[in-house]
Each structure stands twice: as C-alpha cells, then as structure tokens.
N, C-alpha and C positions, 0 to 999 in steps of 0.2 A: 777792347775786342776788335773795335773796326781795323786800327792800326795793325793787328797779328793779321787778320784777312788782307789788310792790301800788302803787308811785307810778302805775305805766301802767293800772290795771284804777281806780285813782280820777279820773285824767282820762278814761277816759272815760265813767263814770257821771256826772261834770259836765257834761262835752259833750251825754249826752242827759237832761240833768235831773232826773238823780238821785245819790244820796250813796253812798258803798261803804261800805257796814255790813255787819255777820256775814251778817244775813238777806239781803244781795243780791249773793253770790261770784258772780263769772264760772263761766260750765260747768266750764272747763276745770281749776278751783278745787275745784271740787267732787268728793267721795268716790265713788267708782264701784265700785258692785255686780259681785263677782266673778261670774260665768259657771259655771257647775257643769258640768266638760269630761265626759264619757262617759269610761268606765273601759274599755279595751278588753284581753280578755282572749284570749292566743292560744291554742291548744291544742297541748299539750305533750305527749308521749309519756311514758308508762308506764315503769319503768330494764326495764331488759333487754328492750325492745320491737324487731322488727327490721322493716327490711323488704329487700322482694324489688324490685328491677329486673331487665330482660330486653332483651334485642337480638340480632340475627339474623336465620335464618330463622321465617320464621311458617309458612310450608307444610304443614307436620306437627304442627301444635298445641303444640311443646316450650315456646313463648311462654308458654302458659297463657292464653288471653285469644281469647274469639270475635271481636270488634271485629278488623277489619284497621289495619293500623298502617301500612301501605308506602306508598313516597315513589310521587306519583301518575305518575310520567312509567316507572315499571318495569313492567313485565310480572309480575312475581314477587313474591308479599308477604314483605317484609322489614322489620323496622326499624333501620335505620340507628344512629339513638341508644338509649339507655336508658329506659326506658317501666317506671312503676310500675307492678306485679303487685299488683293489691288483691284479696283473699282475701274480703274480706267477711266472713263469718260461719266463715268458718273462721279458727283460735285462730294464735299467735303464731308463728314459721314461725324454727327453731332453726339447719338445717342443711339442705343442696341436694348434688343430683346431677345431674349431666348425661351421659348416652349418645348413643349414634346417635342423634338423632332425637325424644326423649323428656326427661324433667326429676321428678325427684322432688324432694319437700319435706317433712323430718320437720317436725310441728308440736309444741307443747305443746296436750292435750288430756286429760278425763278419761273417757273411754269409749278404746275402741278404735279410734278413727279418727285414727291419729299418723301416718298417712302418705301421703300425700296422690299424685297423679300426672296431667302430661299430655303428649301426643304421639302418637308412632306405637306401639302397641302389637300388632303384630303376630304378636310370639313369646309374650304374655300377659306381658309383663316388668313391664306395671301391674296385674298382678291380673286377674282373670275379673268381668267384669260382664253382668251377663244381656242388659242392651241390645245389646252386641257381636254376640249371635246376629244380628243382622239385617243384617251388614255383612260386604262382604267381605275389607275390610281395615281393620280397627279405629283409627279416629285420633279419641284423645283431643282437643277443644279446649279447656277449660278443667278447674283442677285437682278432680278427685276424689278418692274413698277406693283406697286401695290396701288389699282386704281379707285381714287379718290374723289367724291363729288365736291369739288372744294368751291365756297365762292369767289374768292380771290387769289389772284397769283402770288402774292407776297407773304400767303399765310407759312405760318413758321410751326413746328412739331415742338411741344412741351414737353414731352413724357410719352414713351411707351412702355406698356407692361403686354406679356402673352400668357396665356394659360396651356392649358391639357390641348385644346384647339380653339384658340377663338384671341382675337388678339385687339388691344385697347389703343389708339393713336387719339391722345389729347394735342389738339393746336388750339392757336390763339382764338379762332371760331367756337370751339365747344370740342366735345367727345364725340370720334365717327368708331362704332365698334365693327366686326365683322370674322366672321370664322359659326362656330358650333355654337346654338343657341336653346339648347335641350333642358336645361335648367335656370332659362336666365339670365344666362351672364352674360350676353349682349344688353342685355336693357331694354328687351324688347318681347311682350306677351307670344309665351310657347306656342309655337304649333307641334301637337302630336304629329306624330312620323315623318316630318319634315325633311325633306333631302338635301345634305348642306353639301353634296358633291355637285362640283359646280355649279355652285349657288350664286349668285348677282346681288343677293340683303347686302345692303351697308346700312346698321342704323344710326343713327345721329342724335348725340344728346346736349343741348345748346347751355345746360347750365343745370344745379341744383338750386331749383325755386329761387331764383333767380341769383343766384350767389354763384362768380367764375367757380370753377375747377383749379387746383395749385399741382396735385399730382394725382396720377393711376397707379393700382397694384393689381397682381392677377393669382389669384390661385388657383387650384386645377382646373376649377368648376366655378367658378365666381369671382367676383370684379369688388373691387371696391375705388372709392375716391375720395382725395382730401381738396377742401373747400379752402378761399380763402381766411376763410374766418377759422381754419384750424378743423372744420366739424368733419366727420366722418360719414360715407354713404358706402351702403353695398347692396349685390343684387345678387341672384344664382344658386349653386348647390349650399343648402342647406342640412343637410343630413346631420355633419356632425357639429353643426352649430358655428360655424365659420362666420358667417354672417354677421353672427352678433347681436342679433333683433329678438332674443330673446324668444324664437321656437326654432323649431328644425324643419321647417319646410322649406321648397325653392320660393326663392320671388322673384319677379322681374322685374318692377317699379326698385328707381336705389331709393331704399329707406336708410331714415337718420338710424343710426345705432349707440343707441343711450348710455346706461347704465353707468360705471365709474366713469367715461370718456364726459359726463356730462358737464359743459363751463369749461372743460379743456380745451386747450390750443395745439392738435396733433401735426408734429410735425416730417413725420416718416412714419410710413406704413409699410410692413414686411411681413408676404407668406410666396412657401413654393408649394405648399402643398394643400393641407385645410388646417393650420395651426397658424393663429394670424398675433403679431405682437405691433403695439404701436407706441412710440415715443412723443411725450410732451414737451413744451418749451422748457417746462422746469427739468426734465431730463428724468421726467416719472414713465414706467415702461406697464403696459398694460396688455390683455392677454384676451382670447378668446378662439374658441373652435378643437380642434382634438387634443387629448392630452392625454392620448393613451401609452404613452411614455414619459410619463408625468413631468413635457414641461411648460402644464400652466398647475395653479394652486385649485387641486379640483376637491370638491367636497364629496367626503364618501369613496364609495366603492364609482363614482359618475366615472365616465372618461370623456366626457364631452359638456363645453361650459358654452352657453349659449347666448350668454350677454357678456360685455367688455369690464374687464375684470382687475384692479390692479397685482400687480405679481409683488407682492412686497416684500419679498427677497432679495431682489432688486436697488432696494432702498438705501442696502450699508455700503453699494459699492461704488461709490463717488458718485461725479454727473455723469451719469451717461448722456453720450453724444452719437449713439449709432446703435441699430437692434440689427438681426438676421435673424431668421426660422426658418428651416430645413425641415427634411419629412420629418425625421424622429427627434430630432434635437432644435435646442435655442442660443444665440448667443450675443453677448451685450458690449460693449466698449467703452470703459471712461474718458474725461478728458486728460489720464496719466496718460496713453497707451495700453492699459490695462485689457484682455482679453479674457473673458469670462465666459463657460458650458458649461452647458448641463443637458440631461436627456439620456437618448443612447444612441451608441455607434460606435466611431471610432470618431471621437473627441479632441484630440489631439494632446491625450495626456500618457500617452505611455505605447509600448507595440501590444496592446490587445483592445479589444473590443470593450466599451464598459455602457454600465448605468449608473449614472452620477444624478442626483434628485436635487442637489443644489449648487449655485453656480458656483463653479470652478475656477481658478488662476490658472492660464495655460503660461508658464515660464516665459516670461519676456526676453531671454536670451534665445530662444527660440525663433525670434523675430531679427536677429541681426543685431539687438544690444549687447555693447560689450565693450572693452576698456578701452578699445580703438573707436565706437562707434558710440560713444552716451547718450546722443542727443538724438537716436533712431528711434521712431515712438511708431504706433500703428494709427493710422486716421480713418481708415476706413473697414468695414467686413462687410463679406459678402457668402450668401450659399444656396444651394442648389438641394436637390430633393437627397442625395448622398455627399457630396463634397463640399469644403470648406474653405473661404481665402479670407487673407487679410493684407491689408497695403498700407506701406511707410509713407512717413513724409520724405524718403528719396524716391517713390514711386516704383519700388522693389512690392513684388507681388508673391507670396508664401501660400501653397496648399495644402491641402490634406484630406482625407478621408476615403473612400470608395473608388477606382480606379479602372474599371472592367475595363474600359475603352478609351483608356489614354486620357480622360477629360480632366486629369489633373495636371499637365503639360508635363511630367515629369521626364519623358523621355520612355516611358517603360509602362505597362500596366499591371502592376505591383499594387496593392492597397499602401496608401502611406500614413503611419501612424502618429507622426509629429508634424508640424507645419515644416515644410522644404521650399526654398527659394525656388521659382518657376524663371528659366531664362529666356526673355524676352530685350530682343533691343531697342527699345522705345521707355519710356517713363511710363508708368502705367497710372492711370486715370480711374477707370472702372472697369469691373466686367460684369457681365449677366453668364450664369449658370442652367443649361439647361439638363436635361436628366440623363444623357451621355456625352454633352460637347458643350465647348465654352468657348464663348469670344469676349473678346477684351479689348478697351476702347483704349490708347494712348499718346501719348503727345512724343514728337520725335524730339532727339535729344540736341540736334544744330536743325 
C-alpha cells in the first residue's frame, strides 16, 4: 500500500516539475502536530456528602426555597417534580422530617446550629425567632436555625421525627422536644390554654430511666421512642389508643408500653397518623392505636386496640425487614423485596380505590424487576398520611397513592394508582412524607 502511495505522490511531482525527494512530501505525508485538548474537570462530591430534593406543596414554606416553583397554568404554588434544596452556607444535611406543613433538616455543623427548619410554624414547632414577633401567623420560607440549648458544641442529631406540630430532635445528649404540647407529646405536664404561638418551651429529656434513646417516631398528637435495649416509650394524644398503655387518655410522662412488645427487642417504629406498627429483631411486626380501616387485628365490632398487639398475618410472609403506616393503610417488606398492603385507599394494586383486610403482593415488576433488571429488589418503604414510596437497592424511588399537590413527584397532580418511578438525579437514600410535600434525602451519584 505504501509503495502505490509513493509511486502516485512521484507522478505528480513530475507532472508539475518537480522530483519527490524527502524535502518535498505531499501534506498529507507529513507529521502533524498533536493539538493539546483542555483537561476538563468535573466536580465531584465530598464521601458522605448528601443532598436534599423537595416537591409538593410550596404554600407554607415546607419546600425551603423563597423562588416559586409552580407549574404556571395552577393557581396554587406547587412543584410537581423534584427541585434541589441548595443550603448554601449551611453545612451537609444528615437526616429530614416532615410534619403538617413544616420540614426539618439535622445538619453536620460545629457550633450549635444542627438543626435547621422551614414552613408553617405556628405552634413554635421551629423554634422562637425574634422576627416572628411581627407576624401573625409565622411561616417559615427558607431553611433556618432551630435554636437549641445544647451543652456542647460537638453534639451530633440521632433522629428526627415531627408530628401534627411539635417536633422531636434526639442527639447524643438526650431528647430536646419543642412545638405544641396540648396532649403531651412534648413530654412535658399540659398547661390548659397554653399559647404555643411564639412560644420560647424547649423541653429536654436526658434519658428513659436511665436507659440512652436509639430512635424517635411522631404521630399526629404523640411521640414515642426506642430504647437501647430494644423497649418502647410514648407520651401524648391518646384517644384512639396510639399510645399503647392500654387506656385512652393523654399522658405526658413516656410510659413503657407492654403488652406483646413485652421481652422484645423493637427495632423500628412507624406512624403518620395514630395507627402505630413496630418491628422486632426476629422480624415479628406488632400493632396498636386506630384500626378503623382494619389494619390491625381488632376484636369485635372495637376500632381502636389500646395495648401493643401482634398482627399475626404478618407471620407467613417471610422476614420482615421494614413496616410503614399511613393514615388508612399498612405495609410491610420481606427480605425477598417482597411488598406487602393492606387497609384502604389507593394501595397500589390496580387503578381504583380498594379495601383489602389482608396483606397483599403488590407485583414486583412494578418495582423495576424484569429480565433486563433480576437483581432489582426493594430495601426500603416509606408513607405519609395518603402516599406511598418504596426504594431499590439502585436507589430508584417508586410512588403512589393520593396526589392533590404534586407530593408524589410525578410531574402532574393525578392520583396514581401503581407504584411509578419518581425522577430524581441523585441515588436516593430516604424520604420523609409530609401530608402534601415530600423531601427526600440522597447521595449524588460522582
């Protein structure tokens, strides 16, 4: 091949009167200076760096973000999709709550400012800020300090949980509560007619009888916590037997809560509403507080079971390794990936509404399994007082249920009747559910 190229590049240096010598290569002969391309460097995130998405309602500042976000043909600021929450200057953002209305965010920080808060705070459930004097109904729009009496600079946030209004910050000190305390659920003896509008209470609870704290849960009206020995404590609205203590009254001291829990070792506690379910190390799942959509095992015509109950339906369906309770409905996770409902609503077993009285198989192709994808399981659920998620071990996040105001990221406020993948560009971690808006905590993916 070379030999044909230099015979053609010496005719035609004869043709136009000249010789093909070293000194006179055709161009196309000749060595050509490489180009020095730019180095293009992306930016990469920090290990354990997270971030924050949000969708929903904006109305009440639980978004975090003064910018309106809502689709321009609605009346109502909403965002439909998933919208990143940039913190700016404030430090790396560990773990998320969501309540009525509201959102907190523990951060990594070295002063005192680890917990941050925005939305409606009307009951003071974000802390006392001097600005608030000037307002008559206090709404947070982007995230501040939730101020803390903390003793030292280095203390670290365990768990948040929020309720109806009133919100639970467990750190390495003990439990600081603070928001509405009408029933209770601070952990701190009622005062009649109490005015929690710009209120200054933070109370502080250093331990259960001397035993650390492991985690917080909140439901509307009352608090519970797990011990490290596995035991369960709760305080607050008692009406429909939430509590567990076996009557229906409020309390404000956290009492042990007996009954089947008793010698177990609880290892997650779940309610959004007043229907509380709790999972053992053996992977036994237990029940107590409303069941007026029968999903706990209530005796009789009762709809309310007022001590901790096992659900032994529960039983045939592998280990469970994860429970959720929503307002009307329950739902439970093996270690196949297996997703399991029951209750009512919109379940995620078909496009209507149902009541289902025992757990259900919601279709695991549903979830992203399928001949291209075998090894796609679900690890985690999560749900809110109408909506319902669940997340893969690729960190893909699937909704479903109730949709008034976007709070299922789908894009659209449609009720949706099957689990639908939510598009977000991060690996998704967790989210907390509040009762029209959702944020969700994740790890970027460089």
């Amino acid at each position: 091949m070379f030999n044909v190229i230099r015979n053609l590049a010496t005719a035609v240096g004869r043709r136009n009167g000249r010789t093909n010598s070293k000194k006179s290569k055709p161009k196309f002969m000749k060595k050509q200076k490489l180009k020095v391309l730019p180095i293009y460097k992306y930016p990469t995130s920090k290990p354990g760096t997270h971030r924050v998405y949000v969708w929903g309602l904006q109305e009440h500042g639980a978004l975090g973000t003064v910018k309106r976000i809502s689709f321009a043909e609605e009346s109502v600021a909403y965002a439909g999709f998933p919208h990143r929450l940039s913190f700016g200057e404030y430090n790396d953002v560990t773990d998320i709550a969501t309540g009525y209305g509201f959102t907190a965010f523990a951060v990594k920080s070295k002063d005192h400012k680890i917990v941050y808060g925005s939305g409606i705070n009307s009951d003071s459930q974000l802390g006392y800020h001097p600005k608030d004097e000037k307002l008559k109904i206090p709404i947070v729009n982007e995230p501040r300090p939730v101020f803390i009496p903390l003793k030292n600079k280095t203390t670290k946030v365990l768990g948040l949980a929020a309720g109806r209004a009133h919100l639970l910050i467990l750190t390495d000190e003990g439990l600081y509560t603070v928001g509405n305390n009408g029933y209770g659920q601070c952990g701190r003896p009622i005062i009649i007619n109490e005015n929690y509008l710009k209120s200054r209470a933070i109370h502080f609870i250093p331990d259960m009888k001397g035993v650390k704290m492991r985690s917080v849960t909140a439901g509307q009206d009352h608090s519970m916590v797990v011990t490290e020995k596995g035991e369960v404590y709760a305080f607050g609205w008692g009406a429909d037997g939430q509590t567990g203590l076996a009557h229906y009254r409020n309390e404000y001291k956290p009492s042990l809560v007996k009954g089947d829990l008793a010698g177990e070792n609880i290892v997650k506690l779940t309610c959004t509403a007043d229907c509380v379910l709790a999972l053992s190390d053996k992977g036994t799942v237990f029940g107590w507080g409303n069941s007026e959509y029968s999903q706990l095992p209530a005796i009789g015509d009762s709809q309310q079971i007022n001590i901790a109950t096992e659900i032994k339906m529960c039983s045939g369906l592998g280990q469970i390794v994860d429970i959720a309770s929503g307002g009307s409905f329950c739902m439970v996770l093996n270690n196949e990936g297996d997703v399991f409902v029951w209750g009512y609503g919109i379940l995620g077993l078909g496009p209507e509404v149902q009541s289902v009285r025992k757990p259900t198989l919601i279709p695991k192709t549903l979830f992203g399994v399928n001949a291209f994808e075998p090894n796609t399981k679900v690890i985690k659920i999560f749900s809110g007082i109408n909506q319902l998620g669940a997340l893969t071990n690729q960190g893909n996040l699937y909704m479903w249920g109730r949709n008034k105001y976007g709070a299922l990221g789908l894009g659209h406020r449609k009720d949706q009747y099957f689990p639908l993948k939510v598009s977000i560009g991060a690996i998704v971690q967790k989210i907390s559910c509040g009762v029209d808006h959702t944020v969700s905590l994740c790890k970027p993916y460089i």
